[in-house]
C-alpha positions in Angstrom: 17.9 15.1 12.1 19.1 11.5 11.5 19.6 9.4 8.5 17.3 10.2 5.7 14.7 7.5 4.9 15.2 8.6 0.7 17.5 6.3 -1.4 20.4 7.4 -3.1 19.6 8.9 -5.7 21.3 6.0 -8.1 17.2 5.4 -8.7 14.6 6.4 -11.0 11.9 9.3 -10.3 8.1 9.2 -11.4 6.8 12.6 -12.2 2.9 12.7 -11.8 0.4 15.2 -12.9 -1.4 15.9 -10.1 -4.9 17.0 -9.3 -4.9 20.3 -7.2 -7.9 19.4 -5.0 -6.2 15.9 -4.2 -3.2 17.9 -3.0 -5.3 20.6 -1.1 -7.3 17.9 0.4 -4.6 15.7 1.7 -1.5 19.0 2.3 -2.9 19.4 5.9 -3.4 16.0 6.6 -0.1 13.9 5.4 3.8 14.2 7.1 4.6 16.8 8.1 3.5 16.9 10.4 -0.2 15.0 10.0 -1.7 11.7 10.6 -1.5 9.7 7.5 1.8 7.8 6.4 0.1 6.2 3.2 -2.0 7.6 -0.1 -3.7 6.3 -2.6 -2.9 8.3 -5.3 -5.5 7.0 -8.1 -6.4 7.1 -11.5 -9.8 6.0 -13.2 -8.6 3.0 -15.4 -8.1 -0.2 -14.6 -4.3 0.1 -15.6 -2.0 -1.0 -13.0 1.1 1.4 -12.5 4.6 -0.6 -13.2 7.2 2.4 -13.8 8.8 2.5 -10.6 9.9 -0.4 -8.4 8.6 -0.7 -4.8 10.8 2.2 -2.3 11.6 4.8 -5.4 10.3 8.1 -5.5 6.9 9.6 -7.0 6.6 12.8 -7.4 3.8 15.2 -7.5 3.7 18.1 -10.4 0.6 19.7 -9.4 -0.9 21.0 -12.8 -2.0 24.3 -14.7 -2.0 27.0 -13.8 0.6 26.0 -11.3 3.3 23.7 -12.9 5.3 23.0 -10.2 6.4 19.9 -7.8 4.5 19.9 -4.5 5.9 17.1 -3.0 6.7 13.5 -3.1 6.3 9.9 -1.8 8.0 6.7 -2.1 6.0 3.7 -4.6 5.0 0.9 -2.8 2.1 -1.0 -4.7 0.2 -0.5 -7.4 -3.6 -2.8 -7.9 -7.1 -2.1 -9.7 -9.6 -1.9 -6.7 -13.4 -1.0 -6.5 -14.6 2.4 -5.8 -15.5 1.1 -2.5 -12.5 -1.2 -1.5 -10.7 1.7 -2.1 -12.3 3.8 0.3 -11.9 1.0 2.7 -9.0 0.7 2.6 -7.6 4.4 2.5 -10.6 6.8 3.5 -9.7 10.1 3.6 -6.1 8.9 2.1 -7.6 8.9 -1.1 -7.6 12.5 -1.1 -11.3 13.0 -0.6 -13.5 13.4 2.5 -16.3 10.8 1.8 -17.0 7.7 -0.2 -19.8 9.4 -2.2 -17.5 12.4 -2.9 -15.1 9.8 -4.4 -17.5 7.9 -6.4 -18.7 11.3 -7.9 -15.3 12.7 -9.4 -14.9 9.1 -10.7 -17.6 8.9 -12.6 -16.9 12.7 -13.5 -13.5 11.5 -14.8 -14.5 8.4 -16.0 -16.9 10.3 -18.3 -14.4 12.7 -19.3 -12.2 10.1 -20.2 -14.3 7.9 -21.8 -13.8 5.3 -19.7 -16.8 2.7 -18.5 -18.2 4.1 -14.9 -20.5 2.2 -12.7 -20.7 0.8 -9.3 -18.7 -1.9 -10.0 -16.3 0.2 -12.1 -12.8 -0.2 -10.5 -9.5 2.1 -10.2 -5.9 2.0 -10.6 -4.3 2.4 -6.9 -0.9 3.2 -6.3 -0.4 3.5 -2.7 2.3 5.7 -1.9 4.2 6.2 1.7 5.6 9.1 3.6 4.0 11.5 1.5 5.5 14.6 1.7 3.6 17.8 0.9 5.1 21.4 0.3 3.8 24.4 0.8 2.7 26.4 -2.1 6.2 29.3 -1.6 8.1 25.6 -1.4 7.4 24.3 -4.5 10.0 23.5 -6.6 10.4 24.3 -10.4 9.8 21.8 -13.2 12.5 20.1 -15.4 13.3 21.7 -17.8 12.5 19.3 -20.3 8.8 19.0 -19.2 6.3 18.9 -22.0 2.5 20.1 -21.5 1.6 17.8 -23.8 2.8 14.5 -20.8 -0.3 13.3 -20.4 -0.3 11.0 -17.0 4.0 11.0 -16.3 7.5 11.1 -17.4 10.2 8.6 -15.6 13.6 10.5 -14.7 17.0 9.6 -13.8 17.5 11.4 -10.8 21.1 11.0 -10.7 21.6 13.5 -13.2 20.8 16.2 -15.5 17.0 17.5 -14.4 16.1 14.3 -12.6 18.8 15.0 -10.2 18.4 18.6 -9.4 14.8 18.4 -9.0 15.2 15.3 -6.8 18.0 17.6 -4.9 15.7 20.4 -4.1 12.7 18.1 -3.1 15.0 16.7 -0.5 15.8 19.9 0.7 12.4 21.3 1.3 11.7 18.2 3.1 15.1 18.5 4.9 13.1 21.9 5.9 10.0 20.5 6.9 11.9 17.9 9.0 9.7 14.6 8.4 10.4 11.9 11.1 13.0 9.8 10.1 11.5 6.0 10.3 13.8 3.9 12.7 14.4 1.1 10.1 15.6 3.6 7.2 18.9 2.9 7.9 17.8 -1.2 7.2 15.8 -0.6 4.2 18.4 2.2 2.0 22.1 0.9 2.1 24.7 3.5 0.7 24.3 3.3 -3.0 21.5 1.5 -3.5 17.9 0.4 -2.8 16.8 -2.0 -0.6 13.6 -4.0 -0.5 11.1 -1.8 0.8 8.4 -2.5 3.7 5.1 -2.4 3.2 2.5 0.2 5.1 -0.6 -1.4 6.3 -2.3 -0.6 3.0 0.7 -1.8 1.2 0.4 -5.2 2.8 -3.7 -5.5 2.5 -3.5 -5.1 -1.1 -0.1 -6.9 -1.5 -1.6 -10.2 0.1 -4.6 -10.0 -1.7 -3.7 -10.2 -4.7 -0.7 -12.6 -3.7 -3.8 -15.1 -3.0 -5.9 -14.5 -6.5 -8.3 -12.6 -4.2 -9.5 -15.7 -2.3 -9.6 -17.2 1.2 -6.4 -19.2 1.5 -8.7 -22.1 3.5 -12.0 -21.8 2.0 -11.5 -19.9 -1.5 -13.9 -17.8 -0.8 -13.5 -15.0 -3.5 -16.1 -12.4 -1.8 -14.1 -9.2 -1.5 -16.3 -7.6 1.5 -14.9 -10.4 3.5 -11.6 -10.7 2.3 -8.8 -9.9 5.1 -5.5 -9.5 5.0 -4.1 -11.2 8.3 -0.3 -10.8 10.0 0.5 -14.1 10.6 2.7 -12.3 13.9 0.9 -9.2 14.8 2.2 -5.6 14.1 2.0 -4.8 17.6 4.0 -7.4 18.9 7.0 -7.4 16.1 5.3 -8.4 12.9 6.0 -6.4 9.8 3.9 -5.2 7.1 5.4 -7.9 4.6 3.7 -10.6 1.8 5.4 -13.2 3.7 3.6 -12.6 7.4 0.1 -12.8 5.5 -2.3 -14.7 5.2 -5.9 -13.7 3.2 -8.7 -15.0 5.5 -12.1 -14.7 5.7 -13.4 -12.8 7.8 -14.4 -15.4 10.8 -11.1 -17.4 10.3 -9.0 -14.2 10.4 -10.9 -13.4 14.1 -10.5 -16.8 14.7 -6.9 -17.2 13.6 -6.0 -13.9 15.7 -7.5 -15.3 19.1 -5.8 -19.0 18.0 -8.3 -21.1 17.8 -7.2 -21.3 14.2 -3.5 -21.6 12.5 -1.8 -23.0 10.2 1.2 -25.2 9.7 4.7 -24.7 8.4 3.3 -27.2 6.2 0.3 -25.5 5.4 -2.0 -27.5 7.5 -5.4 -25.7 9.2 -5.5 -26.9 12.5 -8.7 -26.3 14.3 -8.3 -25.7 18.4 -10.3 -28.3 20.6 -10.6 -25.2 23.2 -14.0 -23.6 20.1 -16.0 -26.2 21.4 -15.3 -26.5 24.5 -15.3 -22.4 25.1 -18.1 -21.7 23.3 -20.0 -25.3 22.7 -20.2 -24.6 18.9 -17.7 -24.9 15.9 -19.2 -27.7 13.6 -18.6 -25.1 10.6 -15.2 -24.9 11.6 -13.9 -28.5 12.3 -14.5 -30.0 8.9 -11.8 -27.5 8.1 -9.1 -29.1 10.6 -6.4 -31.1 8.6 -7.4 -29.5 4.8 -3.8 -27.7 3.2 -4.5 -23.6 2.2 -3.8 -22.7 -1.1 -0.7 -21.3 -1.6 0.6 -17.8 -3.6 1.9 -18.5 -7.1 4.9 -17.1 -6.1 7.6 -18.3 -3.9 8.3 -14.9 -3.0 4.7 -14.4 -1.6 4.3 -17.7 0.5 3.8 -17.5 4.0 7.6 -17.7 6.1 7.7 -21.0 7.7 9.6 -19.7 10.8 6.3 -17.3 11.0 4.0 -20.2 11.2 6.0 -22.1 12.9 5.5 -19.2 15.7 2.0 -19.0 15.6 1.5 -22.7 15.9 3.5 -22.9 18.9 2.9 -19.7 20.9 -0.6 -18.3 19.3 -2.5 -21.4 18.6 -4.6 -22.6 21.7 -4.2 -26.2 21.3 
């Protein structure tokens, strides 16, 4: 089978309650063997999840009557997003078929829970990749230290005690199952401990949006409709789903920027190609932009790579 794409187990363990329609909904659609690699498993607050850090394991106990663990996933972001971003961004990996279906058990456990509902009401997302999902004769047996009183979670050890033999027999019904084994696992998990984990495509969307305060990194724009999230070196041609291969765009630039007739600088200077107007006889919105320095991430650790830029400049941009 390959090297497992799980991390030694020298990590900690989320434990989840679990709605039982989200996990019928998405059992036949997630690994393995289905289409989607990434969830959103959500909540209806605002709160943003920080338990886990980015490649540890969440786990699903899918509650009463069935108190069990049906499966797990790996943590990769957590971010409070409209109802509708949210669909955007994850469809049917939100564990529902339809926007409308989404907004209606919202607003059914916003109401429960007292919390404010509304169009403009937004939710806790934590994405979540290579979701695995057992069958219901595969399910494994709770700690034994689980209370029915845990409300949202419990955070576990799972290199010992509980935490380590439910972790165990997770890995073996998945062992079972016989999920792909991504190629970079063996970059990502070293022997003992965890490695920085890679984004998914969701990951990244959300990761550079709010790496950028939600706003164009050229014109500030703060419009989330259109807001993108765009690889500085394309997926398909070797780019990874990381912070530092982003750039949020509006929506025009980030066509633009793709097709290079827009791109940035290892300095952080828009340069705006000669080859708009002459290939199209247009661009005055676009030219006053030509020289101007995009706003940077707060953090160093989100700024666009240099090297990356320096790439696009050189082999994207049109000139």
């Amino acid at each position: 089978m390959g090297r497992s794409p799980w991390p030694n187990p020298a990590v900690n363990g989320y434990l989840a309650n679990t709605d039982p329609e989200w996990y019928a909904f998405l059992r036949p659609r997630v690994r393995p063997p289905g289409r989607l690699d990434e969830v959103n498993f959500w909540r209806p607050s605002e709160r943003i999840f920080r338990a886990l850090r980015s490649g540890e394991p969440f786990l699903f106990r899918i509650k009463a009557p069935h108190n069990a663990i049906c499966g797990f996933a790996q943590f990769e972001y957590s971010t409070p997003l409209p109802a509708w971003l949210a669909w955007e961004v994850f469809e049917e990996g939100n564990g529902v078929a339809s926007l409308q279906i989404l907004r209606e058990r919202l607003e059914r456990l916003q109401e429960e829970n007292r919390i404010r509902a509304g169009e403009h009401a937004r939710i806790a997302c934590i994405v979540l990749g290579k979701p695995v999902l057992f069958a219901p004769d595969e399910w494994v047996r709770l700690p034994d230290d689980w209370s029915p009183r845990i409300q949202t979670g419990k955070l576990y050890d799972l290199s010992t005690g509980q935490g380590a033999r439910m972790w165990r027999e997770c890995l073996d019904r998945a062992a079972l199952a016989a999920p792909p084994v991504a190629a970079d696992s063996a970059e990502r998990y070293g022997p003992a401990a965890l490695v920085r984990q890679r984004l998914g495509q969701a990951g990244f969307r959300l990761a550079v949006l709010d790496a950028y305060g939600r706003a164009c990194a050229v014109t500030s724009e703060h419009s989330l409709p259109v807001l993108e999230a765009a690889h500085i070196r394309p997926y398909a041609e070797g780019g990874v789903h990381d912070v530092r291969n982003g750039l949020l765009l509006r929506s025009d630039l980030h066509r633009l920027f793709d097709r290079g007739y827009v791109t940035v600088t290892p300095d952080g200077a828009v340069r705006v190609s000669s080859m708009l107007r002459a290939d199209f006889a247009n661009g005055r919105s676009y030219y006053p932009l030509d020289g101007q320095t995009i706003h940077l991430p707060a953090r160093r650790a989100d700024r666009p790579d240099r090297d990356l830029l320096a790439w696009h400049a050189s082999d994207r941009f049109l000139g």
